[in-house]
MIDOSE-1310 file (N, C-alpha, C; in nm, 2 decimals, decimal comma, always signed):
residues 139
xxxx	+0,28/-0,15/+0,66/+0,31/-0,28/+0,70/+0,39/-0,36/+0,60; +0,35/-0,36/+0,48/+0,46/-0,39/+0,38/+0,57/-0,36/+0,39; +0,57/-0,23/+0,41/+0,77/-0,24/+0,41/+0,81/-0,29/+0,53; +0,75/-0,33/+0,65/+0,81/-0,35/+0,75/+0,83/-0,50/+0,73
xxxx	+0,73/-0,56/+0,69/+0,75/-0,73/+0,64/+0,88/-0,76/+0,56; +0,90/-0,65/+0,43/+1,00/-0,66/+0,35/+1,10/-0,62/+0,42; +1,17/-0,52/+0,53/+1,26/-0,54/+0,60/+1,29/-0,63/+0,68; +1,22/-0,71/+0,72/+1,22/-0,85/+0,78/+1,27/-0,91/+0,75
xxxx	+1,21/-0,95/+0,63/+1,25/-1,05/+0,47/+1,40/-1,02/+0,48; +1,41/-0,90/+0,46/+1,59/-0,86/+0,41/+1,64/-0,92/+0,48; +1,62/-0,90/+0,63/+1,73/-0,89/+0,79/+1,70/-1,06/+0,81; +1,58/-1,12/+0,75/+1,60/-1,25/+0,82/+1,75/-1,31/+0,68
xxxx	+1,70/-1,28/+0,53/+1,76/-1,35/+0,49/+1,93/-1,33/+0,45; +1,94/-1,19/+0,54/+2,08/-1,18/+0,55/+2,13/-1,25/+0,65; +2,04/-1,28/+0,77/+2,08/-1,37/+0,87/+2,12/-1,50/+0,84; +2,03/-1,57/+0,78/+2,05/-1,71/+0,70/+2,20/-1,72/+0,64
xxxx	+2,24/-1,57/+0,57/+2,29/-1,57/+0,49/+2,46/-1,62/+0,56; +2,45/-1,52/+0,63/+2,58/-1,48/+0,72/+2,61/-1,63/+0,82; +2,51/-1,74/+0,85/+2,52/-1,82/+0,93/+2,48/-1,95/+0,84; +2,48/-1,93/+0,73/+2,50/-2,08/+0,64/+2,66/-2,09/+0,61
xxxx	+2,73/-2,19/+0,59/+2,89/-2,21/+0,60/+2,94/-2,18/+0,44; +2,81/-2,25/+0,37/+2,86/-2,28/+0,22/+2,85/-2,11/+0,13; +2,75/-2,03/+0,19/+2,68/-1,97/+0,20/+2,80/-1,81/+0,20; +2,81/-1,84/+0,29/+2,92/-1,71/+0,40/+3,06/-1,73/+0,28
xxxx	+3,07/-1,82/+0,22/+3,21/-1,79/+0,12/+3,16/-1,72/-0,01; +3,03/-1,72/-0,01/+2,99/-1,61/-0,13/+3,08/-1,49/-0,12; +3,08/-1,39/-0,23/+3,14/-1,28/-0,24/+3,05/-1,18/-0,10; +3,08/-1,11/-0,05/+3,04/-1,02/+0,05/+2,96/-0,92/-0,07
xxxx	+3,09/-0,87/-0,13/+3,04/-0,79/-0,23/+2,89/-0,78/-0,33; +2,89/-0,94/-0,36/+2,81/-0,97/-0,46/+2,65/-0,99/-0,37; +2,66/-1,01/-0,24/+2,54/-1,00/-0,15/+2,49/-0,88/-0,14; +2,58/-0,82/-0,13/+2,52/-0,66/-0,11/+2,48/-0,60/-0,22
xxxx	+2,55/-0,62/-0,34/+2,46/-0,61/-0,50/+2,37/-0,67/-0,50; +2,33/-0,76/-0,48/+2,17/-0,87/-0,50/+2,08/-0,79/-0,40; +2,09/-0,76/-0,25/+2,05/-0,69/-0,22/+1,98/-0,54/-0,26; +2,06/-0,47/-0,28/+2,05/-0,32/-0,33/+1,97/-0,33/-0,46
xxxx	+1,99/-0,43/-0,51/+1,91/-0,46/-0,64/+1,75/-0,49/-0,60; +1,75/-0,56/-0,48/+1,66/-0,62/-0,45/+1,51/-0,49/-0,44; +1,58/-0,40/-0,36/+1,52/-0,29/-0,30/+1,45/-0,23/-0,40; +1,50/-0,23/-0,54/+1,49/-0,20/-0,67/+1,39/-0,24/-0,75
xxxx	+1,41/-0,39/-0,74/+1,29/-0,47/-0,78/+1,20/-0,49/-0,71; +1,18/-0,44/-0,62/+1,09/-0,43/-0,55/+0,99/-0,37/-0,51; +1,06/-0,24/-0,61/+0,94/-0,12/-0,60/+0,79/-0,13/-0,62; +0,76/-0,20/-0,68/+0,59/-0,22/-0,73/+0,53/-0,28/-0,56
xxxx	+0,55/-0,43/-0,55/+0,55/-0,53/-0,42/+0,56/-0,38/-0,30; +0,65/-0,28/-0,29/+0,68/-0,20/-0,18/+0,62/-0,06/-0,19; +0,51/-0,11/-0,30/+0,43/+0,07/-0,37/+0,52/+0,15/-0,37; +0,63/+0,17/-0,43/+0,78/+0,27/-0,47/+0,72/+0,35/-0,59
xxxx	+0,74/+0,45/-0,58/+0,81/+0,50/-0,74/+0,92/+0,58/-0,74; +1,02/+0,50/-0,81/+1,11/+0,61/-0,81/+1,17/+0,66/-0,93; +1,07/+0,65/-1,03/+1,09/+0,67/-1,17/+1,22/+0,72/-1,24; +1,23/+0,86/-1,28/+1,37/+0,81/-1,38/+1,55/+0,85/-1,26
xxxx	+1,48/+0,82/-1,17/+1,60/+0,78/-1,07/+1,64/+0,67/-1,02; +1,56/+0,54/-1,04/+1,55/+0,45/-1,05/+1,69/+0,36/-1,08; +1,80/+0,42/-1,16/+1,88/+0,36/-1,16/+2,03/+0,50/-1,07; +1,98/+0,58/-1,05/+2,05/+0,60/-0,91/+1,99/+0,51/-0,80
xxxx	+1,91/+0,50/-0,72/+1,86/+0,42/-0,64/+1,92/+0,29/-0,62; +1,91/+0,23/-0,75/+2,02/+0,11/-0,74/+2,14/+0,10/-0,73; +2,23/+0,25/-0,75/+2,34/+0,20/-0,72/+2,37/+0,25/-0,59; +2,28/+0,34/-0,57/+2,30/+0,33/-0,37/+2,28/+0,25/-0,31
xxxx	+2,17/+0,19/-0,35/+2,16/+0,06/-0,25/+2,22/-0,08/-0,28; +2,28/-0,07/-0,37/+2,38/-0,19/-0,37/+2,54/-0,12/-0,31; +2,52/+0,01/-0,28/+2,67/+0,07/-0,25/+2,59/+0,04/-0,07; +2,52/+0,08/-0,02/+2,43/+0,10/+0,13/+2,48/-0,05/+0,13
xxxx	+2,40/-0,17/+0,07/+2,36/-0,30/+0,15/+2,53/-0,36/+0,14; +2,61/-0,34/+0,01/+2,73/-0,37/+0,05/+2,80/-0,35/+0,14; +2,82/-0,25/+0,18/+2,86/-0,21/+0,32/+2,83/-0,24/+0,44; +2,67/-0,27/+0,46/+2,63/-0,34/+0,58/+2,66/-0,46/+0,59
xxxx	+2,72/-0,51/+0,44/+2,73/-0,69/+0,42/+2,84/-0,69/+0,48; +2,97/-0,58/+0,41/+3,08/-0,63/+0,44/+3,17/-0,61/+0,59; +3,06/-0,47/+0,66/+3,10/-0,43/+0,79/+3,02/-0,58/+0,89; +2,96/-0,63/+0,81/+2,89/-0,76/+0,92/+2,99/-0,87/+0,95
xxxx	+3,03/-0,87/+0,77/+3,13/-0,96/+0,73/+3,27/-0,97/+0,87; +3,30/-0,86/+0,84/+3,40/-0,79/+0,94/+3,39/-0,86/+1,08; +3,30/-0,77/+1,11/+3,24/-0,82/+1,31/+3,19/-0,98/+1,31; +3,16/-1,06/+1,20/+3,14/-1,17/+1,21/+3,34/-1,29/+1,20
xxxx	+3,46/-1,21/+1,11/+3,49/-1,24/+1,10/+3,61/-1,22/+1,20; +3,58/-1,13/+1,35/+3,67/-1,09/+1,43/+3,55/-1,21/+1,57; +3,46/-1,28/+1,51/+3,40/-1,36/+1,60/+3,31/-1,19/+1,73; +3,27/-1,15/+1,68/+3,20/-0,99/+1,76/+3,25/-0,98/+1,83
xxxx	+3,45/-0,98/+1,85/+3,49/-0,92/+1,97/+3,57/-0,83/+1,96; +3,56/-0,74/+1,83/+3,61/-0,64/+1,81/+3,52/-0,50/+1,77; +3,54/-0,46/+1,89/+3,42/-0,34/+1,93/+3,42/-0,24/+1,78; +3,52/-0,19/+1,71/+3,51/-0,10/+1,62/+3,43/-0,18/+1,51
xxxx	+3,43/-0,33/+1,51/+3,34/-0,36/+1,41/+3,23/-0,40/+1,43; +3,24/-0,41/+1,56/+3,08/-0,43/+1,62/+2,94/-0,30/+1,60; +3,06/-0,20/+1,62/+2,96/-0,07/+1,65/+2,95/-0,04/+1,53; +3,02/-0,08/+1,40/+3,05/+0,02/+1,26/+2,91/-0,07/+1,22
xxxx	+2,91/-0,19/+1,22/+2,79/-0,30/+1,17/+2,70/-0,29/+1,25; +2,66/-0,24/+1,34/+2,50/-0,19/+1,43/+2,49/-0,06/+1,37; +2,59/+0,02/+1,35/+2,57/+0,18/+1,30/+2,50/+0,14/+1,11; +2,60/+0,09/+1,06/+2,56/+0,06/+0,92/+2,41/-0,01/+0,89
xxxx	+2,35/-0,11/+0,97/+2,24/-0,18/+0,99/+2,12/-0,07/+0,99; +2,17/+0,03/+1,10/+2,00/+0,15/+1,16/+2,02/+0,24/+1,02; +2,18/+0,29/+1,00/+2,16/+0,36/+0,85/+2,12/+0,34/+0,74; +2,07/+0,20/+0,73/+2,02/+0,13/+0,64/+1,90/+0,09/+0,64
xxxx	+1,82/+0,09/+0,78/+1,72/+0,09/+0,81/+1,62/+0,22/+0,76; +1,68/+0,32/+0,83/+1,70/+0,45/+0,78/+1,66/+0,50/+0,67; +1,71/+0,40/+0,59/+1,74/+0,46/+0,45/+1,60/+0,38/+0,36; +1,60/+0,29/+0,44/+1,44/+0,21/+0,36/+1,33/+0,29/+0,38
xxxx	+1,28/+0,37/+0,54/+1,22/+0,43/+0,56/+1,21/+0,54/+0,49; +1,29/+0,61/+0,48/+1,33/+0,75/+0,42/+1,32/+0,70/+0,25; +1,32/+0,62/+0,21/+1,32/+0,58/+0,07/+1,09/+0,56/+0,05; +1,05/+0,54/+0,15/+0,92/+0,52/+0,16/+0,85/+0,64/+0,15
xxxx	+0,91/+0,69/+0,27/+0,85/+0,80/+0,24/+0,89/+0,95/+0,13; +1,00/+0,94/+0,08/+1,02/+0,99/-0,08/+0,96/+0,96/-0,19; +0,95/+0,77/-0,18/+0,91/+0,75/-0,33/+0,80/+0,66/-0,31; +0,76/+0,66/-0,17/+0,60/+0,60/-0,17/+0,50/+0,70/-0,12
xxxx	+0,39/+0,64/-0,16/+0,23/+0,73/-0,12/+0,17/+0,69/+0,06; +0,16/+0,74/+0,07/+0,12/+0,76/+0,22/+0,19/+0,73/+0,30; +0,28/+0,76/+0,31/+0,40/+0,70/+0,35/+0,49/+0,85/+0,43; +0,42/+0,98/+0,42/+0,49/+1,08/+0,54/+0,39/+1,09/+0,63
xxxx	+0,37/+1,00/+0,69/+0,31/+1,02/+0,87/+0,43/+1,05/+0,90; +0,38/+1,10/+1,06/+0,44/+1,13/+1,19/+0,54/+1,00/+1,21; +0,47/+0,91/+1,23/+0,54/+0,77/+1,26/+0,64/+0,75/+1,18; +0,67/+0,73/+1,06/+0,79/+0,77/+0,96/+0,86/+0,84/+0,97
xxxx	+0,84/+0,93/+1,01/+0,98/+1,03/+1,02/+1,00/+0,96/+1,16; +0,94/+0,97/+1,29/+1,01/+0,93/+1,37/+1,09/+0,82/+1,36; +1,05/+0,70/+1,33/+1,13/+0,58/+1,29/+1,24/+0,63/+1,18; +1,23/+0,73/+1,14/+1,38/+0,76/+1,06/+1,42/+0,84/+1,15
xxxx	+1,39/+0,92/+1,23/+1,50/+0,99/+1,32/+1,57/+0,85/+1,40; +1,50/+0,79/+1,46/+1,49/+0,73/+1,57/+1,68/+0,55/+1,52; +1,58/+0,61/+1,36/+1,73/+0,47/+1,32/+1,88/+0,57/+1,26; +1,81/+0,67/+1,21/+1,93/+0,74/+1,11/+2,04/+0,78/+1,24
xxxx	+1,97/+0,86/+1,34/+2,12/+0,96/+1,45/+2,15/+0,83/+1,50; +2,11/+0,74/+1,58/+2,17/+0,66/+1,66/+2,28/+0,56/+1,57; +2,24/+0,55/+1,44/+2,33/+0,44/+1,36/+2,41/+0,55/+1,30; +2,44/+0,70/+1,23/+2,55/+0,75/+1,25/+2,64/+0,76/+1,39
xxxx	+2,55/+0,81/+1,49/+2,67/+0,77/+1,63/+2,75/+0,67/+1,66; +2,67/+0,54/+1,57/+2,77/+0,44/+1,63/+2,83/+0,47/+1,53; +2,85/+0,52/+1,41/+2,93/+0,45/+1,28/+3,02/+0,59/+1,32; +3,01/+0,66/+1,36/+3,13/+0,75/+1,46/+3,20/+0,74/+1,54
xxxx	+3,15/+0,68/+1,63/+3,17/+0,62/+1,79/+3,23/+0,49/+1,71; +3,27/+0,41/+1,62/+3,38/+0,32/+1,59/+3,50/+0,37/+1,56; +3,52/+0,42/+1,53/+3,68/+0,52/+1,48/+3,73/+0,48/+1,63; +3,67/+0,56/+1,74/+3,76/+0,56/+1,86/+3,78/+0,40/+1,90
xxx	+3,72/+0,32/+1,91/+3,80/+0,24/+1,88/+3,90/+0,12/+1,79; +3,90/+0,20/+1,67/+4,06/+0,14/+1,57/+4,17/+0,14/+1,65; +4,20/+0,00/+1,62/+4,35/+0,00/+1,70/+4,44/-0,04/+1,59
């Protein structure tokens, strides 16, 4: 249940993030580093260990959350009516969901149930498809 609260946490306060005005001129970049970092510092609060990997970890997940920032950025800044950025940022979102679960159950304790992998099947193919399924439409 913890991690699921803490994914909350992330998704509400990237929400906030993306729809405060003063807020949304921040670096895209620099959100998705605070993020990725976050994931990091978080390990104890998220029962993690990801010991002396711990500083790979961080820089995927500030490479993962930047990307979801800046493909959000994107679809937010075409006003969500441009379908390749729509689908790249719902694709990037589940792959990143994906990636929290799958980070749980690598570098946390009880954490390979049944239910875990399904919720990582269930976020990882459908958010590569879309982040596939956007190419066809670049125009």
């Amino acid at each position: 249940m913890t991690l699921c609260r803490i994914i909350l946490a992330l998704g509400a306060a990237a929400l906030a993030l993306f729809l405060s005005e003063k807020l949304r001129r921040c670096s895209v970049r620099a959100l998705g580093v605070l993020a990725g970092l976050l994931t990091v510092a978080l390990e104890g609060p998220m029962k993690l260990c990801y010991g002396r990997l711990k500083p790979v970890a961080a820089v995927y997940g500030m490479l993962l959350f930047s990307t979801v920032m800046l493909s959000g950025s994107v679809a937010l800044a075409c006003s969500w009516r441009d379908a390749a950025a729509n689908l790249f940022f719902a694709g990037a979102v589940l792959f990143a969901v994906s990636d929290l679960v799958l980070s749980g159950t690598y570098f946390g304790e009880g954490r390979d149930r049944p239910v875990d992998l399904l919720l990582n099947y269930l976020t990882y193919y459908p958010g590569q498809y879309l982040i596939a399924l956007s190419l066809l439409f670049l125009h």
